[in-house]
CHARMM internal coordinates of N, CA and C (Angstrom, degrees):
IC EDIT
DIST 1 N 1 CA 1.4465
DIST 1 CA 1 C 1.5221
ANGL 1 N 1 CA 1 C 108.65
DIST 1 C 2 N 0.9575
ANGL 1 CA 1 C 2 N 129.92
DIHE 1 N 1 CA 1 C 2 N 142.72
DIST 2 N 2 CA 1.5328
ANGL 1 C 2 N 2 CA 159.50
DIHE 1 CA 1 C 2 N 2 CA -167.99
DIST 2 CA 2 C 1.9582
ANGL 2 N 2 CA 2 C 99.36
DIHE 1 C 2 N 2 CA 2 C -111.49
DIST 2 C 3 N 1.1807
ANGL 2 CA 2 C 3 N 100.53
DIHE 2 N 2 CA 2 C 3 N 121.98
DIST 3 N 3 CA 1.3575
ANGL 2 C 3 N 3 CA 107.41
DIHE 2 CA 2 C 3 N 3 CA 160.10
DIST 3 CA 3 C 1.8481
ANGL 3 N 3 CA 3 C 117.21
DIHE 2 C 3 N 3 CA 3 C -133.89
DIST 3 C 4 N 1.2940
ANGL 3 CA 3 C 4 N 100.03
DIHE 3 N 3 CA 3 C 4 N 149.21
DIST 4 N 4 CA 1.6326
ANGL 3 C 4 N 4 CA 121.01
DIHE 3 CA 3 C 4 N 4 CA 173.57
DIST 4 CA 4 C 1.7230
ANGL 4 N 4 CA 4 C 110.58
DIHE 3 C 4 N 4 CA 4 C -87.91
DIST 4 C 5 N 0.9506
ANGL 4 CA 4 C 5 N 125.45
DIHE 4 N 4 CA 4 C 5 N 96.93
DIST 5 N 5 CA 1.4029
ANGL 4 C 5 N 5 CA 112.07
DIHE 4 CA 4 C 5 N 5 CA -160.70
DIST 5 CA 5 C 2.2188
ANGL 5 N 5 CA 5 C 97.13
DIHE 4 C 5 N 5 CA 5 C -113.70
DIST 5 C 6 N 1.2743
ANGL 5 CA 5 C 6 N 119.04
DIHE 5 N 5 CA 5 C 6 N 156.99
DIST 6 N 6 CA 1.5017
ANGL 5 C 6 N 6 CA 121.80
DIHE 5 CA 5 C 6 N 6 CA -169.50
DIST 6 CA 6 C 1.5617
ANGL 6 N 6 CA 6 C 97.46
DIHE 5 C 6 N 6 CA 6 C -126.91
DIST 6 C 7 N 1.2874
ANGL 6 CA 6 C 7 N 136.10
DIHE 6 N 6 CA 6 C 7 N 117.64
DIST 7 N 7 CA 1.3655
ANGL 6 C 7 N 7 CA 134.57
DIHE 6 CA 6 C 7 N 7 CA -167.13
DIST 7 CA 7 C 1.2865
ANGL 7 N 7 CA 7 C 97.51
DIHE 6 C 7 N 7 CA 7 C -113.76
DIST 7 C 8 N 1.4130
ANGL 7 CA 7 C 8 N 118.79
DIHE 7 N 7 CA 7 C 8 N 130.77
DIST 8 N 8 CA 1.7008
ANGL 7 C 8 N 8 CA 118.80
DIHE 7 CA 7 C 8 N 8 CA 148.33
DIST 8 CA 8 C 1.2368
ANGL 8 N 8 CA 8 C 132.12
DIHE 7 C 8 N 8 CA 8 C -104.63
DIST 8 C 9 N 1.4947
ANGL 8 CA 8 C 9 N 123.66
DIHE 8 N 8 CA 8 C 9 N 128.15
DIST 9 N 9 CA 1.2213
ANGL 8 C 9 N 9 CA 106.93
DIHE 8 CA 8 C 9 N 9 CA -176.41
DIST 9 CA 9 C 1.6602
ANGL 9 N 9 CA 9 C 126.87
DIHE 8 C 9 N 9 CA 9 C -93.69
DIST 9 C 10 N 1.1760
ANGL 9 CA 9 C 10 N 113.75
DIHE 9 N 9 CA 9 C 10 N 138.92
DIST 10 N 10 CA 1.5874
ANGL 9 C 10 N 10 CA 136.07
DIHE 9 CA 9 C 10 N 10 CA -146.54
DIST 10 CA 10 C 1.5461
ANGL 10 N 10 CA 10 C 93.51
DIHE 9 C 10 N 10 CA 10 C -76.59
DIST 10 C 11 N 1.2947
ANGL 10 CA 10 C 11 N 107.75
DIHE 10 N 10 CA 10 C 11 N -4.71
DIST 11 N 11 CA 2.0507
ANGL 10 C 11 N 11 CA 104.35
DIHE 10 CA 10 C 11 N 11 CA -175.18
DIST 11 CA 11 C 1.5066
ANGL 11 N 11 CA 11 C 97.72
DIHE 10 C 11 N 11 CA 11 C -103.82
DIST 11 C 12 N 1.2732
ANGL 11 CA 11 C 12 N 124.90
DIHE 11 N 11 CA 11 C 12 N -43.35
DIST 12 N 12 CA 1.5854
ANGL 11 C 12 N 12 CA 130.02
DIHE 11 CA 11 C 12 N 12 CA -162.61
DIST 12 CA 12 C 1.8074
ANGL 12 N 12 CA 12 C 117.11
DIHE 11 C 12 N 12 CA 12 C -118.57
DIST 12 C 13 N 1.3064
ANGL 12 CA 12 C 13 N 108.69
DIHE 12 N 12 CA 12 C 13 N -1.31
DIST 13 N 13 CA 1.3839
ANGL 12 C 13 N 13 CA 91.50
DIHE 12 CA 12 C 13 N 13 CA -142.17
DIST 13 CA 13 C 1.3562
ANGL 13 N 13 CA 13 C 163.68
DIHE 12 C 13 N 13 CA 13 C 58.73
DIST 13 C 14 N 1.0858
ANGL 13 CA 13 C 14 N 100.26
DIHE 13 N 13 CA 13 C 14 N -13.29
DIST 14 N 14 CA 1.6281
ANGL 13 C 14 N 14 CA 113.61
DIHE 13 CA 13 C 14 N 14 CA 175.19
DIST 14 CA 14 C 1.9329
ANGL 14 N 14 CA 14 C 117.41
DIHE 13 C 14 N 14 CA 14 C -76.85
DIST 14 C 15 N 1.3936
ANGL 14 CA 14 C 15 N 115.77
DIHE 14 N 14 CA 14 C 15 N 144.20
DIST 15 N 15 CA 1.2146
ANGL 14 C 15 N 15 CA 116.05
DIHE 14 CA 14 C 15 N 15 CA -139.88
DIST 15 CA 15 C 1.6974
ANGL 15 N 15 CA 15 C 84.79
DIHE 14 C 15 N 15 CA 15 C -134.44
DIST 15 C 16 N 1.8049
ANGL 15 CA 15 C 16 N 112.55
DIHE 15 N 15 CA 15 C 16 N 153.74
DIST 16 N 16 CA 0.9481
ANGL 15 C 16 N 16 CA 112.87
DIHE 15 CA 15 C 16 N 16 CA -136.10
DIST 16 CA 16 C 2.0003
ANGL 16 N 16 CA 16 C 88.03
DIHE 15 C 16 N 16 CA 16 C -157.05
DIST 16 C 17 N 1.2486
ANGL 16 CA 16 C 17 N 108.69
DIHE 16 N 16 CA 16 C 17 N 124.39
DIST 17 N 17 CA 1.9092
ANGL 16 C 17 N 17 CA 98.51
DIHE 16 CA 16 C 17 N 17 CA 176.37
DIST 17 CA 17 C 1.4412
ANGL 17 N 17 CA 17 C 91.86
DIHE 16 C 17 N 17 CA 17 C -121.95
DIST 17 C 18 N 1.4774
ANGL 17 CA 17 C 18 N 85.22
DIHE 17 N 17 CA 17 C 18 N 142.67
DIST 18 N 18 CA 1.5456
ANGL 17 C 18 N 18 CA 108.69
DIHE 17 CA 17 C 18 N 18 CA 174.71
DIST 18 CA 18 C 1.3972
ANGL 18 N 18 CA 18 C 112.80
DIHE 17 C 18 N 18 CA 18 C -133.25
DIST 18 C 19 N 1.6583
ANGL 18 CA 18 C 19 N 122.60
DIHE 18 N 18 CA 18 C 19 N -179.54
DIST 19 N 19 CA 0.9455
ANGL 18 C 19 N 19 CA 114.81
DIHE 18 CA 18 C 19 N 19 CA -176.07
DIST 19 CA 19 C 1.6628
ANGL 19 N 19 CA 19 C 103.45
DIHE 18 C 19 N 19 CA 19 C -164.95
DIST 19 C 20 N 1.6819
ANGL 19 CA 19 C 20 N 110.08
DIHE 19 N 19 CA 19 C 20 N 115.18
DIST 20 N 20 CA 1.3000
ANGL 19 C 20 N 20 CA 115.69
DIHE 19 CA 19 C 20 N 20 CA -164.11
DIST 20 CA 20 C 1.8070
ANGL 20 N 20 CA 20 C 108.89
DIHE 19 C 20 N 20 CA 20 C -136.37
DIST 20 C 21 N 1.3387
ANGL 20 CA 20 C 21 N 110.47
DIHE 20 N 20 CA 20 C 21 N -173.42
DIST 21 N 21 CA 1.5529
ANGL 20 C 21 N 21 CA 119.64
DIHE 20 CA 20 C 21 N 21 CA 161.50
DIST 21 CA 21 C 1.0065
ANGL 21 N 21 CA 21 C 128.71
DIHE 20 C 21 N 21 CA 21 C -117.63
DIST 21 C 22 N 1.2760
ANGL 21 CA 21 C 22 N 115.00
DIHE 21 N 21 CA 21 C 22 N 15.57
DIST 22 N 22 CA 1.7570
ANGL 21 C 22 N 22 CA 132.02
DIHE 21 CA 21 C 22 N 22 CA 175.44
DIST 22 CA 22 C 1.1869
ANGL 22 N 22 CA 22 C 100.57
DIHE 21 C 22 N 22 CA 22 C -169.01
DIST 22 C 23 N 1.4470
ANGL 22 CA 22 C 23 N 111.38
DIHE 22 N 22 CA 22 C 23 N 90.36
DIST 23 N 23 CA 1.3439
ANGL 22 C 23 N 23 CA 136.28
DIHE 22 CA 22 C 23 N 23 CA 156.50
DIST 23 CA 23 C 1.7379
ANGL 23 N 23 CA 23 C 125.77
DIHE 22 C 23 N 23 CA 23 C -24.36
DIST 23 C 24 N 1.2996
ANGL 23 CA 23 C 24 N 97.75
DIHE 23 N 23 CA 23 C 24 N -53.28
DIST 24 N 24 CA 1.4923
ANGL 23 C 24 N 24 CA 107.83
DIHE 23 CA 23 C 24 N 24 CA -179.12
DIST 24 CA 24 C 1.4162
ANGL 24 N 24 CA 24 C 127.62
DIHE 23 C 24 N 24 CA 24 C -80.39
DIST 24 C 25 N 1.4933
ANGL 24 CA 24 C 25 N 100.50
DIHE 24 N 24 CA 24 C 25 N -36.57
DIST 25 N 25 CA 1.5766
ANGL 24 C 25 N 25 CA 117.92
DIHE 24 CA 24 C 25 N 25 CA 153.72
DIST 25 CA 25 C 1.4473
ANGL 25 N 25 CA 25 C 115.53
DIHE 24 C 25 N 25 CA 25 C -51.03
DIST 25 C 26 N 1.2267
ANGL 25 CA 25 C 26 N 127.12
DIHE 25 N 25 CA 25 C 26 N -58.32
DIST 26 N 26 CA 1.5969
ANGL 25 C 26 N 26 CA 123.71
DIHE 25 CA 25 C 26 N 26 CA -167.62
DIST 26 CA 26 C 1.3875
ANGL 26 N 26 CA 26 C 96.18
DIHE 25 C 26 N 26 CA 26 C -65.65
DIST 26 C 27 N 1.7421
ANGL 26 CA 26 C 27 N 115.80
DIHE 26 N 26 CA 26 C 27 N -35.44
DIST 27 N 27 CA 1.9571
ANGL 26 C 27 N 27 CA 100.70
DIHE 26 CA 26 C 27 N 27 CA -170.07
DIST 27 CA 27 C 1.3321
ANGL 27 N 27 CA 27 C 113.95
DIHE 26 C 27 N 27 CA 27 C -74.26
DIST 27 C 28 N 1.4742
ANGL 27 CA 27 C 28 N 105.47
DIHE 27 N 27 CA 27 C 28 N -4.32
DIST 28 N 28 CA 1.2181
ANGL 27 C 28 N 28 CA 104.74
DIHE 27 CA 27 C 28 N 28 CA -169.26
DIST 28 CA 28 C 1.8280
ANGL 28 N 28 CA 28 C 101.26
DIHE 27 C 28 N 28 CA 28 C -89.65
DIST 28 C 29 N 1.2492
ANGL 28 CA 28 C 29 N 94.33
DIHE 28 N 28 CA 28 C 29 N -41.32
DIST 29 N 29 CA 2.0141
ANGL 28 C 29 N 29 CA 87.82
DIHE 28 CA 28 C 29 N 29 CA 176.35
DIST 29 CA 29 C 1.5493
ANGL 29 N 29 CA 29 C 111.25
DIHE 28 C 29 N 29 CA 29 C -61.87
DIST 29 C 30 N 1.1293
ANGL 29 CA 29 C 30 N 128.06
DIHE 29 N 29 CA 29 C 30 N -31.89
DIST 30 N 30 CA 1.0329
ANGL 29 C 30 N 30 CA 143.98
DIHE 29 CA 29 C 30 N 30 CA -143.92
DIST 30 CA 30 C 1.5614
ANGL 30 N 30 CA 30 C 74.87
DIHE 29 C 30 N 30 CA 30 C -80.50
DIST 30 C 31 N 1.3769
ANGL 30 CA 30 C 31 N 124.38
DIHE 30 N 30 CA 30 C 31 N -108.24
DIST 31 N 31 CA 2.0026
ANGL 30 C 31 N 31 CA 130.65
DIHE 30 CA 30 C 31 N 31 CA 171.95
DIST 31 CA 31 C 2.0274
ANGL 31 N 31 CA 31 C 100.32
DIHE 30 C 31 N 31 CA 31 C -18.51
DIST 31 C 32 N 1.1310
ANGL 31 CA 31 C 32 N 119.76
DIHE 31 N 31 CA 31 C 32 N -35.58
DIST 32 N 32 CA 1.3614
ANGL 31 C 32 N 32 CA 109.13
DIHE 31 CA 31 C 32 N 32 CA 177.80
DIST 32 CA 32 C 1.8487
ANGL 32 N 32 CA 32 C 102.39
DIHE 31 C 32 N 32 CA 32 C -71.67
DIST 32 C 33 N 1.1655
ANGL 32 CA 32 C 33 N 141.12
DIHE 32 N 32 CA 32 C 33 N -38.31
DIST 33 N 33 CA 1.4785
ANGL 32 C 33 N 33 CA 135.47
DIHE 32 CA 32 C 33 N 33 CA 176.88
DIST 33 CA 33 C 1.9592
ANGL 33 N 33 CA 33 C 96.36
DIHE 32 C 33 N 33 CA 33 C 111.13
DIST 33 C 34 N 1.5959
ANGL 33 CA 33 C 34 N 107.84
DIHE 33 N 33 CA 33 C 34 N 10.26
DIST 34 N 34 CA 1.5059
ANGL 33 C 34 N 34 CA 98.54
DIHE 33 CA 33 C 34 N 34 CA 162.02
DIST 34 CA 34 C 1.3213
ANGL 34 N 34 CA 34 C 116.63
DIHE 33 C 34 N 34 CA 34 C -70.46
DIST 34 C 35 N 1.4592
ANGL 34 CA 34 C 35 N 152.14
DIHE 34 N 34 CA 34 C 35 N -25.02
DIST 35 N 35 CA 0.8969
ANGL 34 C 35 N 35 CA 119.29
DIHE 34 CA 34 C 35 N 35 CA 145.74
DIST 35 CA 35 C 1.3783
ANGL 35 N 35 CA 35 C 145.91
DIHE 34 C 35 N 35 CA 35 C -96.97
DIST 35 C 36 N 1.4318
ANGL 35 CA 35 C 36 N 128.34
DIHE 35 N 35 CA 35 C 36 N 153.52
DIST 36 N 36 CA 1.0656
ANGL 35 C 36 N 36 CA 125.09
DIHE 35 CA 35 C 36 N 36 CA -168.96
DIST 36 CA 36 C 1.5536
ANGL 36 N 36 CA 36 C 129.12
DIHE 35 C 36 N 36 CA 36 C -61.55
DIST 36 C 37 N 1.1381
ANGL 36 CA 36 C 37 N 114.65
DIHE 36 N 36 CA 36 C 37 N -31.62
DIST 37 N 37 CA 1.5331
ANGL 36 C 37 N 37 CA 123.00
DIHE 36 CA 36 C 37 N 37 CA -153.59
DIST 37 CA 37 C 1.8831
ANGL 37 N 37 CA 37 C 95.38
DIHE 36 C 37 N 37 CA 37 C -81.47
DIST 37 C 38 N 1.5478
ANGL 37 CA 37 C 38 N 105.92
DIHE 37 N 37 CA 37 C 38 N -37.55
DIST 38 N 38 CA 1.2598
ANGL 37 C 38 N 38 CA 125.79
DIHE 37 CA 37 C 38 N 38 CA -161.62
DIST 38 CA 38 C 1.8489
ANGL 38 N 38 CA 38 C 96.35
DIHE 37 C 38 N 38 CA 38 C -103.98
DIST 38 C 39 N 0.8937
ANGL 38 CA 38 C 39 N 139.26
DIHE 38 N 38 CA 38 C 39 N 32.48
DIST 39 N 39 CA 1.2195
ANGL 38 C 39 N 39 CA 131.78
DIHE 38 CA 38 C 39 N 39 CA -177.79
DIST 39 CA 39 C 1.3996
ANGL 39 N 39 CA 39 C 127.87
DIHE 38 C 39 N 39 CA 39 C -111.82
DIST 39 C 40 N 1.4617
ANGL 39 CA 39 C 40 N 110.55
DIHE 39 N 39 CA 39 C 40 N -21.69
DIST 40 N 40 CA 1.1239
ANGL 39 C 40 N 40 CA 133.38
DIHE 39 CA 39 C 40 N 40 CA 154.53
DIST 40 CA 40 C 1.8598
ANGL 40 N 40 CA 40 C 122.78
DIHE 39 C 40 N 40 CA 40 C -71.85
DIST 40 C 41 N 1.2521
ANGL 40 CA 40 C 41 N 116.82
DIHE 40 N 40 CA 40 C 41 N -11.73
DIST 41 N 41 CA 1.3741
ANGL 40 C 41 N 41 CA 111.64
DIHE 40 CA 40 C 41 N 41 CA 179.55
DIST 41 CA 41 C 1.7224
ANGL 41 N 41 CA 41 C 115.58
DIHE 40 C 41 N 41 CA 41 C -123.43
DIST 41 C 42 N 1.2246
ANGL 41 CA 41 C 42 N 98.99
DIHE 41 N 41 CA 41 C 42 N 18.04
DIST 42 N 42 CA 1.7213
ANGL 41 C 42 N 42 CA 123.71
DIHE 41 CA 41 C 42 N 42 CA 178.64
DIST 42 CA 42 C 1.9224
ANGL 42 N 42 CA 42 C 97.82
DIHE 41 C 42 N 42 CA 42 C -26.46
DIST 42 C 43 N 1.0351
ANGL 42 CA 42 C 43 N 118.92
DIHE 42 N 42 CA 42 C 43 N 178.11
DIST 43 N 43 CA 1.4706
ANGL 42 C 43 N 43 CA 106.57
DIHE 42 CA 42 C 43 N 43 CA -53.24
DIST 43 CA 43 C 1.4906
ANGL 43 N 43 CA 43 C 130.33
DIHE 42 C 43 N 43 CA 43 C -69.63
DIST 43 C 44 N 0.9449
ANGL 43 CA 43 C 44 N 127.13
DIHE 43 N 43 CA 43 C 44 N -168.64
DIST 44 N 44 CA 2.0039
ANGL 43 C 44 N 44 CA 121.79
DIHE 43 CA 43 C 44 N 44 CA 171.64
DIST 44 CA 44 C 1.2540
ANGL 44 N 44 CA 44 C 111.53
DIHE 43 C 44 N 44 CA 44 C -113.81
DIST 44 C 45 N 1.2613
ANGL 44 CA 44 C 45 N 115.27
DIHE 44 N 44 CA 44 C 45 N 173.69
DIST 45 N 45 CA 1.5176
ANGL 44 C 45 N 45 CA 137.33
DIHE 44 CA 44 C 45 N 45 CA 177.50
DIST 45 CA 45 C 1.5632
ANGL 45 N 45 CA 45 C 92.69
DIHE 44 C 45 N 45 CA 45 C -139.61
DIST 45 C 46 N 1.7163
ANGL 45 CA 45 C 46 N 118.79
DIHE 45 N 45 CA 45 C 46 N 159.35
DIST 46 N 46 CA 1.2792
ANGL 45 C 46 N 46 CA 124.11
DIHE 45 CA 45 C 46 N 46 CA 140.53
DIST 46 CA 46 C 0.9492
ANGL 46 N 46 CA 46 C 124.26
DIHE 45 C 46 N 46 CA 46 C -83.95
DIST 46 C 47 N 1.5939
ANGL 46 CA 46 C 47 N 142.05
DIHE 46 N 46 CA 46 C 47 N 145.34
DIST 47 N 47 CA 1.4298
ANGL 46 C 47 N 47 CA 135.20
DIHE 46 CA 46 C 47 N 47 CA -175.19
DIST 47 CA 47 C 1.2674
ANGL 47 N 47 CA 47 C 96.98
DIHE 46 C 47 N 47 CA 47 C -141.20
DIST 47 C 48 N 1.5831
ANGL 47 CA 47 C 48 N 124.27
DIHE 47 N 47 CA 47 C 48 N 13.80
DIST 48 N 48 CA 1.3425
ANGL 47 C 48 N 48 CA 102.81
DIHE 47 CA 47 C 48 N 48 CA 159.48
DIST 48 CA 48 C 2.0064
ANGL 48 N 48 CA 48 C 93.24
DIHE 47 C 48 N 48 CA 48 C -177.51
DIST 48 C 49 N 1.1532
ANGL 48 CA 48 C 49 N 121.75
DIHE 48 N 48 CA 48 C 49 N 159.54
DIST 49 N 49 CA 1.3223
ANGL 48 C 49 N 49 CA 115.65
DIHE 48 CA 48 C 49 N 49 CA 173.76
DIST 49 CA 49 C 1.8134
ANGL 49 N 49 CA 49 C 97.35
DIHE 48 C 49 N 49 CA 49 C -164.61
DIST 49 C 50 N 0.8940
ANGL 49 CA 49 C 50 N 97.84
DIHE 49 N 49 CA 49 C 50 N 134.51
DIST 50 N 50 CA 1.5244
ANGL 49 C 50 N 50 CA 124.99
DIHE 49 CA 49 C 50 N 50 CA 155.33
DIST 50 CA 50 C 1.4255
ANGL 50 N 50 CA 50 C 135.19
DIHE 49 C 50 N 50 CA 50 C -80.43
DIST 50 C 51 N 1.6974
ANGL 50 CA 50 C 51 N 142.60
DIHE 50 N 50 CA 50 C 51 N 113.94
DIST 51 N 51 CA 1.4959
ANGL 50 C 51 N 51 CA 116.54
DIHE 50 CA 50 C 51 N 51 CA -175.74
DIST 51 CA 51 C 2.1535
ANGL 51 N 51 CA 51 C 91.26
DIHE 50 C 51 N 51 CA 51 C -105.72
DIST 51 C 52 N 1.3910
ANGL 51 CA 51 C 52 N 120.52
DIHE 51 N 51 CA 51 C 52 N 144.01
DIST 52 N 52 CA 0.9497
ANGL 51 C 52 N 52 CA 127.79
DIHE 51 CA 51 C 52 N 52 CA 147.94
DIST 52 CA 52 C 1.8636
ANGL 52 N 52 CA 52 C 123.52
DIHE 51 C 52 N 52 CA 52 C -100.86
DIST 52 C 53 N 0.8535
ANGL 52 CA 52 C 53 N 88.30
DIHE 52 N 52 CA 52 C 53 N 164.88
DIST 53 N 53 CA 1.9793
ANGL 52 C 53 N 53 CA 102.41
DIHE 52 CA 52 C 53 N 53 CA 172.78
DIST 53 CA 53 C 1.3285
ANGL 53 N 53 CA 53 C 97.31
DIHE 52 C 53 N 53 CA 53 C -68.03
DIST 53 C 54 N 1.6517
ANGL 53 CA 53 C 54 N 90.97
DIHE 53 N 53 CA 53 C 54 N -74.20
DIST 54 N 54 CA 1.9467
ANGL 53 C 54 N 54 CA 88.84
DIHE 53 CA 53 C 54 N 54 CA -169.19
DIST 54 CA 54 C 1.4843
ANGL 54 N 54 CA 54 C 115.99
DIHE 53 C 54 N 54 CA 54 C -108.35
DIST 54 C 55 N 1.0514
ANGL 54 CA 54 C 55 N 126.09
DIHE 54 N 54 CA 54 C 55 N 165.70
DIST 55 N 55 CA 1.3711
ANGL 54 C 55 N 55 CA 144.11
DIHE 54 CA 54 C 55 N 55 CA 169.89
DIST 55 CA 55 C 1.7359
ANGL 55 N 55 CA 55 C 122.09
DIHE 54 C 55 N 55 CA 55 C -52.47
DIST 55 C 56 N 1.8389
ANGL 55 CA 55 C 56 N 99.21
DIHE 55 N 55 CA 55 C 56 N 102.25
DIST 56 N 56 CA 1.4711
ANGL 55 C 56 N 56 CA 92.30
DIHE 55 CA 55 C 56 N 56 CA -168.56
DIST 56 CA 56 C 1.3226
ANGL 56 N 56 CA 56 C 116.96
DIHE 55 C 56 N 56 CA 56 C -82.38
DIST 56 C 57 N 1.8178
ANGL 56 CA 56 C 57 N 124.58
DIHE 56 N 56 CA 56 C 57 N 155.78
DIST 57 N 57 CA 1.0898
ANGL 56 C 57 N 57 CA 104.65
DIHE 56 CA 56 C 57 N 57 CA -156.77
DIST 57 CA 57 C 1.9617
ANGL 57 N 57 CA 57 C 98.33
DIHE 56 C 57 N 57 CA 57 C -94.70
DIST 57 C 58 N 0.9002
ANGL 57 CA 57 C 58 N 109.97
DIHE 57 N 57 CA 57 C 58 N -11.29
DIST 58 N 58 CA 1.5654
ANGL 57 C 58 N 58 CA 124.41
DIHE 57 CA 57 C 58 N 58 CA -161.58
DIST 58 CA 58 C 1.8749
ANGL 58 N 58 CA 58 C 97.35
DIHE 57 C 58 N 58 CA 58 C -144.26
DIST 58 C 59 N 1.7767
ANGL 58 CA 58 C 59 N 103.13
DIHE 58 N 58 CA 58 C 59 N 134.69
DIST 59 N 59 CA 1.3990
ANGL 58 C 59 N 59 CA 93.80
DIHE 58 CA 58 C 59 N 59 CA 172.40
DIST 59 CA 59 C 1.2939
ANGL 59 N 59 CA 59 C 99.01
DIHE 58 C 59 N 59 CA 59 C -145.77
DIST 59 C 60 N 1.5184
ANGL 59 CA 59 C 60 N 98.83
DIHE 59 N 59 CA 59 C 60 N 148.28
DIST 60 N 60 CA 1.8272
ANGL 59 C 60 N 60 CA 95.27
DIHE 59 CA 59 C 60 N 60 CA -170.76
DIST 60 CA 60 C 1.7549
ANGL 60 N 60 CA 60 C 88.26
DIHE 59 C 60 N 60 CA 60 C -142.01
DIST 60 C 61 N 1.6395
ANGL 60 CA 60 C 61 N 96.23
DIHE 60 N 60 CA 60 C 61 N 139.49
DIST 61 N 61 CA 1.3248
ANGL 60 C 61 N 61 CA 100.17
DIHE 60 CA 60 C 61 N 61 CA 171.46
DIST 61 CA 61 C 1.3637
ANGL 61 N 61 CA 61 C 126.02
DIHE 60 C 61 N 61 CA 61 C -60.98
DIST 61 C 62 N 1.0842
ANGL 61 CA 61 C 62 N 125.63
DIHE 61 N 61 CA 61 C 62 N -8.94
DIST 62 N 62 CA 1.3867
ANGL 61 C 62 N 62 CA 121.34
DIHE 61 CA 61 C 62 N 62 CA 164.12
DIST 62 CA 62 C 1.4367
ANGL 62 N 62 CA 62 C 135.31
DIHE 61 C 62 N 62 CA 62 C -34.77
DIST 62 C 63 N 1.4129
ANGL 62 CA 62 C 63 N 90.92
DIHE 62 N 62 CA 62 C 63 N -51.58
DIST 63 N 63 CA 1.6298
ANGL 62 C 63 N 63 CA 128.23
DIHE 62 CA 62 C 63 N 63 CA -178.16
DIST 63 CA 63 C 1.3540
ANGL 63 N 63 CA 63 C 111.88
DIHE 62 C 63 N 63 CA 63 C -63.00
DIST 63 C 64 N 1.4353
ANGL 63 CA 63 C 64 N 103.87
DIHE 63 N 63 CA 63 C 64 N -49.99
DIST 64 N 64 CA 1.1662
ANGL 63 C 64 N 64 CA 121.84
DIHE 63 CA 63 C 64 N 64 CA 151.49
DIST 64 CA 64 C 1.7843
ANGL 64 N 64 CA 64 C 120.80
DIHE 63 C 64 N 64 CA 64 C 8.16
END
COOR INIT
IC SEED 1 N 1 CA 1 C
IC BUILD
């Protein structure tokens, strides 16, 4: 399963979509400072996640 997951971070507010196959794993790099984009606004919360079947190729919050 494929999920769309929306992160906020608990220091700034600013909110962040991703899209992984182990949900808990990515939030966990994400609060660890593995990724870059998000590493500066540590830590996160999920505030929303999606599971799909298959792997989307394009995701727009709309859909959301």
């Amino acid at each position: 399963m494929y999920f769309v997951y929306i992160l906020e971070s608990l220091s700034c507010g600013r909110n962040y979509v991703g899209f992984t196959q182990d949900l808990n794993s990515r939030l966990e790099q994400h609060n660890r400072g593995n990724v870059t984009s998000t590493k500066p606004f540590r830590p996160w919360k999920i505030i929303y996640s999606e599971g799909k079947k298959r792997r989307l190729k394009h995701v727009s919050v709309k859909n959301i």
